[in-house]
C-alpha positions in Angstrom: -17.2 -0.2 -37.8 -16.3 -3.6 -39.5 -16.2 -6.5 -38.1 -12.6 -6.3 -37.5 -11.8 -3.8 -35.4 -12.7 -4.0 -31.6 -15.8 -1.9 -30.8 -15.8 1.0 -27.8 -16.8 -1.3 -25.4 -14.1 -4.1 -26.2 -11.6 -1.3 -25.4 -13.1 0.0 -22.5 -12.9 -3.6 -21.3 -9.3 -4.5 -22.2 -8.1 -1.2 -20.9 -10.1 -2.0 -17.6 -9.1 -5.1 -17.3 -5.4 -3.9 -17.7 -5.8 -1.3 -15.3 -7.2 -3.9 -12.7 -4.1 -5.8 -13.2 -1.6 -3.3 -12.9 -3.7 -2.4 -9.9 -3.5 -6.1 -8.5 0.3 -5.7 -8.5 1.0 -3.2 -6.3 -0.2 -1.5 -3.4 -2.5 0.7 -4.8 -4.5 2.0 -2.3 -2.0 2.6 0.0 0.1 4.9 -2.6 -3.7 6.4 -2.8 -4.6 7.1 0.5 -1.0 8.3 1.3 -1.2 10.8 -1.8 -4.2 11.7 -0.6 -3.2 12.3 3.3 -0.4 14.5 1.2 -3.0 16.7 -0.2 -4.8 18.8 2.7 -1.4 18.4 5.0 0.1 20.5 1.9 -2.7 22.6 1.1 -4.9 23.6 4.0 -1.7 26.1 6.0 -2.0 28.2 2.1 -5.7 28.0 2.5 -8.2 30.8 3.3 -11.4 28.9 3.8 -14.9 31.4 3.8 -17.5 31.0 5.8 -20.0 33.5 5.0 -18.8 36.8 5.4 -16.3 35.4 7.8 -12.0 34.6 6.3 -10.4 32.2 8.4 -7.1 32.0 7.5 -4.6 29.2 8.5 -1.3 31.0 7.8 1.1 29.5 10.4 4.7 30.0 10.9 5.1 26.3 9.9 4.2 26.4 6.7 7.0 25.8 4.5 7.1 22.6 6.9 3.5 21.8 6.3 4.3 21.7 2.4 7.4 20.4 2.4 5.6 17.4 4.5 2.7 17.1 2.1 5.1 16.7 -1.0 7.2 14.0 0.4 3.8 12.2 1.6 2.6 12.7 -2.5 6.0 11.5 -4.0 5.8 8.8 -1.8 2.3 7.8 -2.9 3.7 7.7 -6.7 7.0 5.2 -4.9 4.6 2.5 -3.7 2.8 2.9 -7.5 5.5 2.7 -9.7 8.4 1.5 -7.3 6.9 -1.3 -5.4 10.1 -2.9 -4.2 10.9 -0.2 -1.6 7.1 -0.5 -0.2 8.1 -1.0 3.2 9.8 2.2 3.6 7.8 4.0 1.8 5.3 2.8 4.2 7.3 3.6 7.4 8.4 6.8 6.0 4.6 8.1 5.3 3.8 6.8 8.6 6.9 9.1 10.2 6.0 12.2 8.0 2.0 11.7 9.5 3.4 11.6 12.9 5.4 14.7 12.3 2.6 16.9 10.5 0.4 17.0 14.1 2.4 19.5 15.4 3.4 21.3 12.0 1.0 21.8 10.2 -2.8 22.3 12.0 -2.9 18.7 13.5 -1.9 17.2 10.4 -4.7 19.2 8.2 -7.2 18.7 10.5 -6.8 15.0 11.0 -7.7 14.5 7.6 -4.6 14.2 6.2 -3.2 12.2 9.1 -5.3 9.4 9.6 -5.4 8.8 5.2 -1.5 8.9 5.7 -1.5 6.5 8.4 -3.2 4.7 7.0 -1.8 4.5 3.7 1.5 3.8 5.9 0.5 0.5 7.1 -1.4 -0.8 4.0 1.9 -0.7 2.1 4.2 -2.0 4.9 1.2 -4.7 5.2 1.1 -5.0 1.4 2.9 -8.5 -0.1 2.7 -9.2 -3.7 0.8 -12.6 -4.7 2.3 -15.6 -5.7 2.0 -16.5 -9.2 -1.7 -16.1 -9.2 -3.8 -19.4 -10.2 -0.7 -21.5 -11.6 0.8 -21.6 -8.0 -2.8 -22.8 -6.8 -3.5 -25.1 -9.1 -0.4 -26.9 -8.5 -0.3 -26.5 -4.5 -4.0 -28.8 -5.0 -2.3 -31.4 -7.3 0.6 -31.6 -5.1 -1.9 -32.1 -2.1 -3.8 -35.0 -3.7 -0.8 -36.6 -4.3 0.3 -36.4 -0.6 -3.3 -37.8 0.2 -2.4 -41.3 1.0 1.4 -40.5 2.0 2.3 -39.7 5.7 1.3 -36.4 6.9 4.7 -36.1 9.1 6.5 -32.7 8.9 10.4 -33.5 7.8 12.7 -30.2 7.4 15.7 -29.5 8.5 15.1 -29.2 12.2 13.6 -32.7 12.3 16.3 -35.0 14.4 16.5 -38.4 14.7 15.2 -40.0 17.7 16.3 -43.0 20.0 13.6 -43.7 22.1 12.6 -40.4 22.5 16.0 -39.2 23.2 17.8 -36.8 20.8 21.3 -37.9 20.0 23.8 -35.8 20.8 26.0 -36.2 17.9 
């Protein structure tokens, strides 16, 4: 390698450090957890699961429901990724579709897939994107030790003048 170009570990880091921002701007774990609340909810009706010499087999007459459920709960994962603007009803709509697999498809693959939708629901309807990160802080403190000495009243525009503690009434 020369000394110009940037070694493994100076990619690794920039790529990292890329991924942690693209991470930091939207909710990620909730499009994570609902994806993966999509998986078993999709996957466990189709499954035949061993145990020993024993086949249980989970075929139910809901099936088609049970995948069509898990599919919208996955696409809906990759929305609050790469779509973050509609997070809120992304959010409500995986909490909905987790409401509606208990009944569908084997108590929402065993619970599993339920509670992981849930609560991938509510992280993204809780998500809210960050100001503009340390700018907005570093000017909010400026702006405060400029109001230091000033008077700490509150003044907007439900503030009304007073006459001895009597509002006018215009």
């Amino acid at each position: 390698m020369s000394a110009e170009s940037p070694g493994l570990s100076q990619r690794f880091r920039h790529g990292r450090l890329r991924f942690r921002a693209w991470r930091g701007a939207r909710p990620f774990w909730a499009g994570l957890l609902t994806m993966l609340g999509g998986v078993p909810i999709a996957w466990l009706p189709y499954a035949n699961l061993k145990l020993g010499n024993l086949t249980l087999a989970m075929a139910t007459t809901a099936g088609a429901g049970s995948l069509i459920i898990g599919v919208l709960l996955i696409t809906l994962g990759l929305t609050m990724w790469f779509h973050h603007l509609v997070r809120v009803f992304a959010g409500v709509a995986a909490i909905l579709l987790a409401l509606i697999s208990i009944p569908v498809s084997n108590l929402g693959g065993f619970l599993i897939g339920f509670l992981l939708s849930m609560t991938g629901g509510a992280l993204s309807i809780s998500w809210v994107p960050a100001k503009n990160g340390p700018e907005a802080a570093a000017g909010k403190s400026e702006a405060s030790e400029e109001r230091a000495g000033e008077d700490t009243a509150v003044q907007d525009d439900t503030t009304l003048e007073t006459n001895g503690g009597r509002h006018r009434a215009g």
